[in-house]
OpenMM code with the backbone's topology and positions (N, CA, C; nanometers):
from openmm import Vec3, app, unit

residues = "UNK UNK UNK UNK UNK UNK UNK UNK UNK UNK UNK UNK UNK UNK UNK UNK UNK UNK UNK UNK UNK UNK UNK UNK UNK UNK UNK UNK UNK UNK UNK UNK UNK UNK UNK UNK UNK UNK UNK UNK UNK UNK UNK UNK UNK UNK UNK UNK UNK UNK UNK UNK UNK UNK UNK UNK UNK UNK UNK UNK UNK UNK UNK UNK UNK UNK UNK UNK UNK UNK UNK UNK UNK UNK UNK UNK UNK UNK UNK UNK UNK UNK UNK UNK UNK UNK UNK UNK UNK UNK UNK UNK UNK UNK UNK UNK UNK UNK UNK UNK UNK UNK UNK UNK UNK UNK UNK UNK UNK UNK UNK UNK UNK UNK UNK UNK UNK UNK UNK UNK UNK UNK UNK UNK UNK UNK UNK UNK UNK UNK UNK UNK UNK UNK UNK UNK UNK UNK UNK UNK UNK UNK".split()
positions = [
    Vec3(-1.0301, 2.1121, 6.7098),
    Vec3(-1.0664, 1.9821, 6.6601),
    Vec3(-1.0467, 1.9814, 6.5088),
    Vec3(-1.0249, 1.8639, 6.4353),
    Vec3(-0.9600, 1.8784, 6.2854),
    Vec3(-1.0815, 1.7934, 6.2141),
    Vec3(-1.1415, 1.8434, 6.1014),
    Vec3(-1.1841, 1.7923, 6.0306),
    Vec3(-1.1575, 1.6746, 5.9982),
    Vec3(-1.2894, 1.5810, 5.9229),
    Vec3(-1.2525, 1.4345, 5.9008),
    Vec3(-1.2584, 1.4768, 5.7771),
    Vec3(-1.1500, 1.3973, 5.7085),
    Vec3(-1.1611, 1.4127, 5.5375),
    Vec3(-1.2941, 1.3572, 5.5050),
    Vec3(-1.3168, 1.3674, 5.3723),
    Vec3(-1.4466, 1.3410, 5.3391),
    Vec3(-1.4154, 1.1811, 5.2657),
    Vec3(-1.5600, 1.1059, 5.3022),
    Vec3(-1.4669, 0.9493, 5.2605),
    Vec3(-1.5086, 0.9169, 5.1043),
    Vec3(-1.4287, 0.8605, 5.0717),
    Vec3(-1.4596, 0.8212, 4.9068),
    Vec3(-1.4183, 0.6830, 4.9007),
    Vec3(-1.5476, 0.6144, 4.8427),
    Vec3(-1.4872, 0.4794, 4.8081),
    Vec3(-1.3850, 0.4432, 4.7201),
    Vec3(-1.2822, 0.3910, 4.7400),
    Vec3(-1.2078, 0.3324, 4.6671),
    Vec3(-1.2296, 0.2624, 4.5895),
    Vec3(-1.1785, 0.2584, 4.4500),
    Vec3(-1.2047, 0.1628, 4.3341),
    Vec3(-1.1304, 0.0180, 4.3569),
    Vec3(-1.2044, -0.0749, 4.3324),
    Vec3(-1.1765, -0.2138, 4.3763),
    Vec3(-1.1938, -0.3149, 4.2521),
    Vec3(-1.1035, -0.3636, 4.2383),
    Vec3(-1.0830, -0.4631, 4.1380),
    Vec3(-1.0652, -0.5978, 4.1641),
    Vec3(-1.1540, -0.6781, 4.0720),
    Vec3(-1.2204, -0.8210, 4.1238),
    Vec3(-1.1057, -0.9091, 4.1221),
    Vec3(-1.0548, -0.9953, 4.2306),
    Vec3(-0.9314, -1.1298, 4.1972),
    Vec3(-0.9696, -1.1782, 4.0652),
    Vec3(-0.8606, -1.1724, 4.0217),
    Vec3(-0.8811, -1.2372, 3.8769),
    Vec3(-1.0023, -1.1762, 3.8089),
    Vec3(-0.9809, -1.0468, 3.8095),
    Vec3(-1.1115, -0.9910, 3.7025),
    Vec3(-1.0423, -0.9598, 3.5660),
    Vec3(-1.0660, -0.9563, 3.4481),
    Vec3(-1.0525, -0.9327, 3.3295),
    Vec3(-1.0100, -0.8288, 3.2615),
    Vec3(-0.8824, -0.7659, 3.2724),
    Vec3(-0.8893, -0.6216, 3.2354),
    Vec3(-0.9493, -0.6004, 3.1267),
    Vec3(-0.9951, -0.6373, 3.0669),
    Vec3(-1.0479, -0.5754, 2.9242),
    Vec3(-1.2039, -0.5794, 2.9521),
    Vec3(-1.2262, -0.6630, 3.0156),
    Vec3(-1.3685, -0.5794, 3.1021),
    Vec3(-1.4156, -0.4651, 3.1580),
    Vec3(-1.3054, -0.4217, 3.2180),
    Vec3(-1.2885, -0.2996, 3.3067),
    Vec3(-1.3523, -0.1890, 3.2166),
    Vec3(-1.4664, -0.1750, 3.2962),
    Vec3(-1.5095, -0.0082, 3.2808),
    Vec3(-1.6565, -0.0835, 3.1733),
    Vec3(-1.6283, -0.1474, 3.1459),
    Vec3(-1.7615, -0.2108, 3.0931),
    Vec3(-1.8967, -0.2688, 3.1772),
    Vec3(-2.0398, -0.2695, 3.1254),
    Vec3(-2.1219, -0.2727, 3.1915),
    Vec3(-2.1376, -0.4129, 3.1901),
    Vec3(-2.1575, -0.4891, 3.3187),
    Vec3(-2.1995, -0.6393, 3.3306),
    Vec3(-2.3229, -0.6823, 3.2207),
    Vec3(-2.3999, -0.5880, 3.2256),
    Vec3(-2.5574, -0.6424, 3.1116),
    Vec3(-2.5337, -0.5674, 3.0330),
    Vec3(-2.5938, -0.6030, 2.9379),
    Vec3(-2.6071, -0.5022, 2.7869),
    Vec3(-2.8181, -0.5031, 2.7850),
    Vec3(-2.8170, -0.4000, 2.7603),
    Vec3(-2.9675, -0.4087, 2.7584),
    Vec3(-3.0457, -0.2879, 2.6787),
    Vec3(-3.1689, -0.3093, 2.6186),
    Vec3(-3.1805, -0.2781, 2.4912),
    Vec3(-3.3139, -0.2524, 2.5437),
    Vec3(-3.3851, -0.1374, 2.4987),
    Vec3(-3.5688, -0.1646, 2.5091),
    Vec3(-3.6417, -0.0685, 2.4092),
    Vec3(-3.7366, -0.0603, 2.3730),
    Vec3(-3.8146, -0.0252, 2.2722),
    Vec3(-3.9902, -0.0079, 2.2798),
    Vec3(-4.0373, 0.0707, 2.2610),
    Vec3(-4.1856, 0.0335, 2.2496),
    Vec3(-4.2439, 0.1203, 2.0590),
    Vec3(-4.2731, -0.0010, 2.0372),
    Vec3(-4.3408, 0.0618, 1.8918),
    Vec3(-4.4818, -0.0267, 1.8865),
    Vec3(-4.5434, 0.0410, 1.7833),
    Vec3(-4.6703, 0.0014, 1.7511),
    Vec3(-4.6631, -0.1030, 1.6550),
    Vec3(-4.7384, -0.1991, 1.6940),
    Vec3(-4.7119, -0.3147, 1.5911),
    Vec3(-4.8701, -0.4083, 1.5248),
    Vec3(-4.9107, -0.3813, 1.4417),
    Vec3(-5.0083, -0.4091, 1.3963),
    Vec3(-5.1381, -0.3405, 1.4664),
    Vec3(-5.1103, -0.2093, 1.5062),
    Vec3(-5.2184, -0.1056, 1.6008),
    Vec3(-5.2127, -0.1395, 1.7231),
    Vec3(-5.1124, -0.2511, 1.7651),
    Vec3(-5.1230, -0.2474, 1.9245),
    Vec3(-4.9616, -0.2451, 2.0185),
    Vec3(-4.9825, -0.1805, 2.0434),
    Vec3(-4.8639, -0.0812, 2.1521),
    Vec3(-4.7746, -0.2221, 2.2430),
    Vec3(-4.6629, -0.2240, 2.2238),
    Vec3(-4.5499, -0.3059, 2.2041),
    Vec3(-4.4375, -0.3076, 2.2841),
    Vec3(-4.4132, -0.3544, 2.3547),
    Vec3(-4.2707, -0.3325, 2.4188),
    Vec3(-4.1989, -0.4085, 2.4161),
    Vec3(-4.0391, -0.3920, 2.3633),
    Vec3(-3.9606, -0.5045, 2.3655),
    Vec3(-3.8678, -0.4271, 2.4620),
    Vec3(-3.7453, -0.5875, 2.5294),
    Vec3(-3.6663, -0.5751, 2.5759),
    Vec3(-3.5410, -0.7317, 2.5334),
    Vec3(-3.4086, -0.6242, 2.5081),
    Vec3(-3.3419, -0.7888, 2.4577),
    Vec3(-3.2568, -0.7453, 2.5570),
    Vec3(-3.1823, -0.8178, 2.6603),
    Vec3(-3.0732, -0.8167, 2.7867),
    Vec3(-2.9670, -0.9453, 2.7128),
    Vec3(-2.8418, -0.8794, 2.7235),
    Vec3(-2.7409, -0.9975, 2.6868),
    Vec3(-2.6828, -1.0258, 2.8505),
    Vec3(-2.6715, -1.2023, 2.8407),
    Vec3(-2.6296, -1.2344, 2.9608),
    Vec3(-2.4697, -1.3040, 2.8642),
    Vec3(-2.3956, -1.3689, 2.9645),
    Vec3(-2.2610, -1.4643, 2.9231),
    Vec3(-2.3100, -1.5740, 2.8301),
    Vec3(-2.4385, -1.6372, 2.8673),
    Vec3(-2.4806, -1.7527, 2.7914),
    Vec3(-2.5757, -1.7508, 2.7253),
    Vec3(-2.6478, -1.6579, 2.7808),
    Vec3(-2.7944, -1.6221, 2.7137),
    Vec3(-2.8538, -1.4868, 2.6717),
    Vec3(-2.9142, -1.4870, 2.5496),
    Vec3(-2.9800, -1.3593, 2.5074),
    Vec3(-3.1144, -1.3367, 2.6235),
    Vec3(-3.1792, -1.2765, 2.6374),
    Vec3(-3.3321, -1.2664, 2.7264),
    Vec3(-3.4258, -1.1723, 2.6323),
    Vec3(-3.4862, -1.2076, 2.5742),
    Vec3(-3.5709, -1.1693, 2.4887),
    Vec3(-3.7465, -1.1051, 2.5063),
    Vec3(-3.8021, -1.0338, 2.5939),
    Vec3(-3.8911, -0.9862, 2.6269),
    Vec3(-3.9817, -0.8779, 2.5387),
    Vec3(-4.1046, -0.9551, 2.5212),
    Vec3(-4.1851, -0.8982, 2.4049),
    Vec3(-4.3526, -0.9048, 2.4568),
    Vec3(-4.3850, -0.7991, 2.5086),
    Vec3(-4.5288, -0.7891, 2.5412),
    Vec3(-4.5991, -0.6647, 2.4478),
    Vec3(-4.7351, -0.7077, 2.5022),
    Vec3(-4.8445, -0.6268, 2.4026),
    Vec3(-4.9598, -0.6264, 2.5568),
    Vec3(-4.9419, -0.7018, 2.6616),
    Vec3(-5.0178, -0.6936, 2.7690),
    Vec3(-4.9342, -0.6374, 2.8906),
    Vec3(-4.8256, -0.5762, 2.8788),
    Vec3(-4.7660, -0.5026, 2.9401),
    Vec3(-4.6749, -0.6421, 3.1258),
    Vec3(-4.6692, -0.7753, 3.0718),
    Vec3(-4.6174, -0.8748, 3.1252),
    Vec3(-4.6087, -0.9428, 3.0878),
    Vec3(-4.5157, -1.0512, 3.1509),
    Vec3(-4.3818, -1.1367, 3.0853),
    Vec3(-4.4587, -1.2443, 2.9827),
    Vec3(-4.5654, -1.2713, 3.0515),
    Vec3(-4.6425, -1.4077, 2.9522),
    Vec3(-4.6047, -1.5699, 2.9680),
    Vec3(-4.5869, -1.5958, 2.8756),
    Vec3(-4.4773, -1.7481, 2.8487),
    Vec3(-4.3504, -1.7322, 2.8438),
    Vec3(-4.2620, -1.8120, 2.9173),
    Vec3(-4.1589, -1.8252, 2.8926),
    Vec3(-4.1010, -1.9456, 2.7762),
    Vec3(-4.0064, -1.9297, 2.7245),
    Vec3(-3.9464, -1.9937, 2.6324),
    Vec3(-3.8421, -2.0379, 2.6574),
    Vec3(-3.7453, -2.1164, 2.6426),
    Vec3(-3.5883, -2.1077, 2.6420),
    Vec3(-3.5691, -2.2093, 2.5117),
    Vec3(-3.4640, -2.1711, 2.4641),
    Vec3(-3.4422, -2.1656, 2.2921),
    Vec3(-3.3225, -2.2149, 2.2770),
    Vec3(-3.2956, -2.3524, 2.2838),
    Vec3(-3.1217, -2.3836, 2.2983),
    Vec3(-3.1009, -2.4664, 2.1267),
    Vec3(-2.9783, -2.4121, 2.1166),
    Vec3(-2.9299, -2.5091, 2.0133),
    Vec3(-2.8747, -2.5602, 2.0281),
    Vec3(-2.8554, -2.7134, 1.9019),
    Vec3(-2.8562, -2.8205, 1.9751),
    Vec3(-2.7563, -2.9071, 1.7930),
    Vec3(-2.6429, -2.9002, 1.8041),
    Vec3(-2.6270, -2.9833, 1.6703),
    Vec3(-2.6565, -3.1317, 1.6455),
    Vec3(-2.7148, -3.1639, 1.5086),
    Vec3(-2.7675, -3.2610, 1.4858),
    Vec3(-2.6527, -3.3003, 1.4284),
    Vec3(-2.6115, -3.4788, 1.4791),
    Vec3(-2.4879, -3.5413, 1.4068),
    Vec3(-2.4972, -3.5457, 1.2961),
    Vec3(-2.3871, -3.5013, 1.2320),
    Vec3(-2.3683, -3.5514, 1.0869),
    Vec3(-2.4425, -3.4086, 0.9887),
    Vec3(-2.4658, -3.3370, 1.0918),
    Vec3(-2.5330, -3.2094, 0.9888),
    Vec3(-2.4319, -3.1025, 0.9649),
    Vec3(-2.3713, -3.0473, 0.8849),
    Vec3(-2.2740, -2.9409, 0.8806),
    Vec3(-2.3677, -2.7997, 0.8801),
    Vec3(-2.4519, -2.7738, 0.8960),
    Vec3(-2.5612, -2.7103, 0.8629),
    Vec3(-2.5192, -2.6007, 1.0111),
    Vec3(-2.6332, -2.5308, 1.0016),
    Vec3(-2.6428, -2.4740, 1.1085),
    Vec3(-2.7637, -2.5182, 1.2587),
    Vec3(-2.7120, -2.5114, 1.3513),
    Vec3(-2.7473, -2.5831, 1.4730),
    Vec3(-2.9313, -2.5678, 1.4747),
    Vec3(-2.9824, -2.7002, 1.5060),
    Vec3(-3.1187, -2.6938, 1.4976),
    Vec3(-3.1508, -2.6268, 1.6833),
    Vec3(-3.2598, -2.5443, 1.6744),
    Vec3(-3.3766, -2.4296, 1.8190),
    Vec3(-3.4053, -2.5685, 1.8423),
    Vec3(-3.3509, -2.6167, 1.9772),
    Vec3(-3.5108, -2.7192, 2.0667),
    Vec3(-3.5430, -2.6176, 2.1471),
    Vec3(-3.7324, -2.5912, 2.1125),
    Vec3(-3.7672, -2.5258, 2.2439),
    Vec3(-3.8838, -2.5854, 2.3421),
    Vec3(-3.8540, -2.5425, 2.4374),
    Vec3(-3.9009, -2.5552, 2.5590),
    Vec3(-3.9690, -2.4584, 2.6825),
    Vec3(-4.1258, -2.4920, 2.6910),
    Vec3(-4.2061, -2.4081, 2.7296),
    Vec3(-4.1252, -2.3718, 2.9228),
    Vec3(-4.1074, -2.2788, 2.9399),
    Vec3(-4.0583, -2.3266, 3.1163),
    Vec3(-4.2175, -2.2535, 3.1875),
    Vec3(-4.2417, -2.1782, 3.1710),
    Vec3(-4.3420, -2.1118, 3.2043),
    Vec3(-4.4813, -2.0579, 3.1275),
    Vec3(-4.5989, -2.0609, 3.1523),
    Vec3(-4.7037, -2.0639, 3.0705),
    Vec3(-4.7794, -2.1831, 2.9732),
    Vec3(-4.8894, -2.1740, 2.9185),
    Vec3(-4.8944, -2.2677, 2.8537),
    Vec3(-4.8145, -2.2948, 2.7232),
    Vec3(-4.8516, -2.4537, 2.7374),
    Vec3(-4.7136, -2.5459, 2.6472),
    Vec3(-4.8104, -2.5813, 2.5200),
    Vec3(-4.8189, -2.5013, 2.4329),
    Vec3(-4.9081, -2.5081, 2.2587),
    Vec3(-4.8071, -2.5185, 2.1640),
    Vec3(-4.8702, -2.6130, 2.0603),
    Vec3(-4.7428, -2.6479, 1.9920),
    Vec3(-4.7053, -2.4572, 1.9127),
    Vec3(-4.8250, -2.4092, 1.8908),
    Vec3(-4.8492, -2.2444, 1.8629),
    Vec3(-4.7433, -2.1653, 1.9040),
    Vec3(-4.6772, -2.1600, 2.0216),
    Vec3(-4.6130, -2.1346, 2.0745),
    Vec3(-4.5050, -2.1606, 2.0439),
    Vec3(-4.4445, -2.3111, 2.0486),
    Vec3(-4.3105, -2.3283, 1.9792),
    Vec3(-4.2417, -2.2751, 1.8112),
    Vec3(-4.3731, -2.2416, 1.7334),
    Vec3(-4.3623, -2.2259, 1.5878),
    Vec3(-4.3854, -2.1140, 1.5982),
    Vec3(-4.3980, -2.0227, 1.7013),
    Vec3(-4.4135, -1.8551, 1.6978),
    Vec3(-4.2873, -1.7772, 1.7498),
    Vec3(-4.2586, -1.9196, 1.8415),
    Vec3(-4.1065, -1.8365, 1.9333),
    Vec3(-3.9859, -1.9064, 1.8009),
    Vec3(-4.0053, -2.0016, 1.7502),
    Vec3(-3.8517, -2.0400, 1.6652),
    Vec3(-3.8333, -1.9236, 1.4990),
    Vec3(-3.9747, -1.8929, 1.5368),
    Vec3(-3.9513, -1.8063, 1.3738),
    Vec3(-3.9603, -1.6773, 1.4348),
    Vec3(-3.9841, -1.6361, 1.5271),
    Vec3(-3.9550, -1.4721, 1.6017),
    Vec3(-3.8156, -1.4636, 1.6635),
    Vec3(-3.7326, -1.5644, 1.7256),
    Vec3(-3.5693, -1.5587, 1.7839),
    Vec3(-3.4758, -1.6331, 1.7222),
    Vec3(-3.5063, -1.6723, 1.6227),
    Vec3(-3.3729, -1.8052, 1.5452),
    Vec3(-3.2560, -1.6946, 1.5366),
    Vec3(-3.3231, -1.6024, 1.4791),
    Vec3(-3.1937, -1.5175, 1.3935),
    Vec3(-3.1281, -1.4540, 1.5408),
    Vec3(-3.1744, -1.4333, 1.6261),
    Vec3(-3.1057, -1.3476, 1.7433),
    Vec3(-2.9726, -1.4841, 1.7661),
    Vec3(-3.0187, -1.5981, 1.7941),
    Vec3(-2.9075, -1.7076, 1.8283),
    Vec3(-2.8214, -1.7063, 1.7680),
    Vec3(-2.8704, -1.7307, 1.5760),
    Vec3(-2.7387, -1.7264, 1.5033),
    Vec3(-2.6547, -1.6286, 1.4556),
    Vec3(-2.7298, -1.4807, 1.4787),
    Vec3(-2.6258, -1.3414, 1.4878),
    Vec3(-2.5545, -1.3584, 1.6070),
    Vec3(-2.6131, -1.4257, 1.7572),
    Vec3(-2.5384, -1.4297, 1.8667),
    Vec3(-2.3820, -1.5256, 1.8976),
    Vec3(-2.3877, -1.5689, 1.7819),
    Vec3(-2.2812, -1.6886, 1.7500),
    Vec3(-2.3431, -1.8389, 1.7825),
    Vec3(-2.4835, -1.9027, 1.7650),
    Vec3(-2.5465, -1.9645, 1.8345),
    Vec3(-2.5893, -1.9725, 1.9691),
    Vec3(-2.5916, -1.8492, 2.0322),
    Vec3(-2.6298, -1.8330, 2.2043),
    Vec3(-2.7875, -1.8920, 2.2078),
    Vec3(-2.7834, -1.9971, 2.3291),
    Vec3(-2.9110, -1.9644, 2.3945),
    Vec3(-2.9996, -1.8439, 2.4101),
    Vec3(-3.1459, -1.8753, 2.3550),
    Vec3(-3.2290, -1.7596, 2.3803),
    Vec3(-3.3405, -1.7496, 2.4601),
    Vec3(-3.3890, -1.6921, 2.5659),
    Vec3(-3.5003, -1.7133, 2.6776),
    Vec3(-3.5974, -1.6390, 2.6237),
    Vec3(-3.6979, -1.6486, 2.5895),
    Vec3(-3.7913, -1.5583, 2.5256),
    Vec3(-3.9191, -1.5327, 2.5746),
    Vec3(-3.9552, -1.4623, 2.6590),
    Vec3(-4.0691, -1.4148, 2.7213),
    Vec3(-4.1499, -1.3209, 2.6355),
    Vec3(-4.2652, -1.3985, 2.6084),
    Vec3(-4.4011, -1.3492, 2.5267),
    Vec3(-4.5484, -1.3357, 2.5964),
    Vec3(-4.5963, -1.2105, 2.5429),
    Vec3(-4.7266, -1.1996, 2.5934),
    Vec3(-4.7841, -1.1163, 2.4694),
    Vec3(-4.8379, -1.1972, 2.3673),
    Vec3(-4.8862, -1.1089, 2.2209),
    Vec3(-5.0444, -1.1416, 2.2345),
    Vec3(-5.0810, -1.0195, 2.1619),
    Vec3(-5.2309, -1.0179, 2.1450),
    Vec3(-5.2437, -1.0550, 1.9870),
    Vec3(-5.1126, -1.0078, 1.9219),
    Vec3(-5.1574, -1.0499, 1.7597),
    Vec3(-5.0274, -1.1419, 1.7542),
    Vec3(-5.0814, -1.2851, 1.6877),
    Vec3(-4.9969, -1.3476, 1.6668),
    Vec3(-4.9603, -1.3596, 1.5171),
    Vec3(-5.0332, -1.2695, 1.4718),
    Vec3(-5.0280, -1.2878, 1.2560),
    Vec3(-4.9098, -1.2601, 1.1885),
    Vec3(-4.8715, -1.3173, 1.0756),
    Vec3(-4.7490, -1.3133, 1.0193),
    Vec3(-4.7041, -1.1847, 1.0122),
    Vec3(-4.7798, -1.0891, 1.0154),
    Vec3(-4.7395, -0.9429, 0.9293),
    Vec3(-4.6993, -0.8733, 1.0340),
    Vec3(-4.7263, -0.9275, 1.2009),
    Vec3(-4.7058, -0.8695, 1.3377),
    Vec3(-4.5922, -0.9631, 1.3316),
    Vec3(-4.5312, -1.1030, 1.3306),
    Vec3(-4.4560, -1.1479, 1.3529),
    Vec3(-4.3067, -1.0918, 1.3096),
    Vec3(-4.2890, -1.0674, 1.1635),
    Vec3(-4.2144, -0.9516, 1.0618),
    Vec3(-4.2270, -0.8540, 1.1711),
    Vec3(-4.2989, -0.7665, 1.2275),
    Vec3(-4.3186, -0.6369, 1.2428),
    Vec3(-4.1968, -0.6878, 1.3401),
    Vec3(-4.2237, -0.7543, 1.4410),
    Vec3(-4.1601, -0.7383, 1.6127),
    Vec3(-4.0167, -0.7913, 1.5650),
    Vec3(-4.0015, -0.9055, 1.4838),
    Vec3(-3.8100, -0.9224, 1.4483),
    Vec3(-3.7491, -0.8140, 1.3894),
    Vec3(-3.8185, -0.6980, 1.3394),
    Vec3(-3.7501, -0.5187, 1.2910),
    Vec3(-3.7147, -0.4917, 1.4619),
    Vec3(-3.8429, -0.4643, 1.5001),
    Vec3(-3.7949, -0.4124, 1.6588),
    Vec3(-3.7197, -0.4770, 1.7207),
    Vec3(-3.7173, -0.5916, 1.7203),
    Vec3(-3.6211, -0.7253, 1.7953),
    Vec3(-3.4908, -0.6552, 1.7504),
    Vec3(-3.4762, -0.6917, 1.5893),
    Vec3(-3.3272, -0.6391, 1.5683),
    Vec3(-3.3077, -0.4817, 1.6211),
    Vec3(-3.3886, -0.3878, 1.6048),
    Vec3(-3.3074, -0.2826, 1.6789),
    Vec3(-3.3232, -0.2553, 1.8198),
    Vec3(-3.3544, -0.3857, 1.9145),
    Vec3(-3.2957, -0.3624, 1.9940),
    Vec3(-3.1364, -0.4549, 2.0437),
    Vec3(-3.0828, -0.4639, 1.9429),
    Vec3(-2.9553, -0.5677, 1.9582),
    Vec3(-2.8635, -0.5415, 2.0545),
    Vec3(-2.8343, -0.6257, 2.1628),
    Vec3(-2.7051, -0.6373, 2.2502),
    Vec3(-2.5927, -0.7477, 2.2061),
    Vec3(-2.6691, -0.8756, 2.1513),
    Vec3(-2.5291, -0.9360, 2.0778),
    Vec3(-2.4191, -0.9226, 1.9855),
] * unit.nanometer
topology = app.Topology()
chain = topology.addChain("A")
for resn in residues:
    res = topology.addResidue(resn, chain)
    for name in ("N", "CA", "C"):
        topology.addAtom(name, app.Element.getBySymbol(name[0]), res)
């Protein structure tokens, strides 16, 4: 009786997939835990096609969601104004003025990308706010 070869999947390439994709990872994803104003921190930034995903707890879950789109104002040559929008958790105006000054800069390093920003902070103070956009930036996928 003859041995069965041993099976190996074959490498398969998508109709119309992108060669310059090839061999590259679909997500880019980034994570971190530092201490941030004495309380223990975890970030995560995931690059999608359209959107950054921005994940920042201090209660060890997702919290509020955010989504962070820009939006040009006619007649402004400026750079594109954050409308944000609570999708999940409570909707405080606190919230909108904590998420546009903690992710602006991720959008406009991202080339203006949409940003989804999931928060769960115990310190919301300026000197923690500074602290987490250091960690934010090193965890960069854009």
């Amino acid at each position: 009786m003859q041995a069965l070869p041993a099976l190996r999947p074959r490498p398969r390439k998508c109709p119309g997939g992108d060669p310059a994709m090839e061999g590259k990872p679909l997500l880019m994803s980034r994570q971190r835990t530092e201490v941030v104003c004495g309380v223990p921190t975890q970030v995560v930034c995931t690059a999608f096609s359209s959107h950054i995903l921005v994940l920042v707890t201090q209660f060890g879950k997702m919290g509020t969601l955010v989504s962070l789109e820009p939006s040009d104002v006619a007649g402004d040559i400026g750079k594109p104004v954050l409308t944000t929008r609570v999708l999940l958790g409570q909707d405080e105006p606190l919230i909108h003025v904590f998420a546009k000054n903690l992710v602006t800069f991720v959008s406009q390093e991202a080339g203006n990308r949409a940003v989804l920003l999931a928060m769960a902070m115990k310190d919301r103070s300026v000197e923690g706010l500074k602290a987490l956009k250091e960690v934010i930036q090193a965890c960069q996928v854009w």
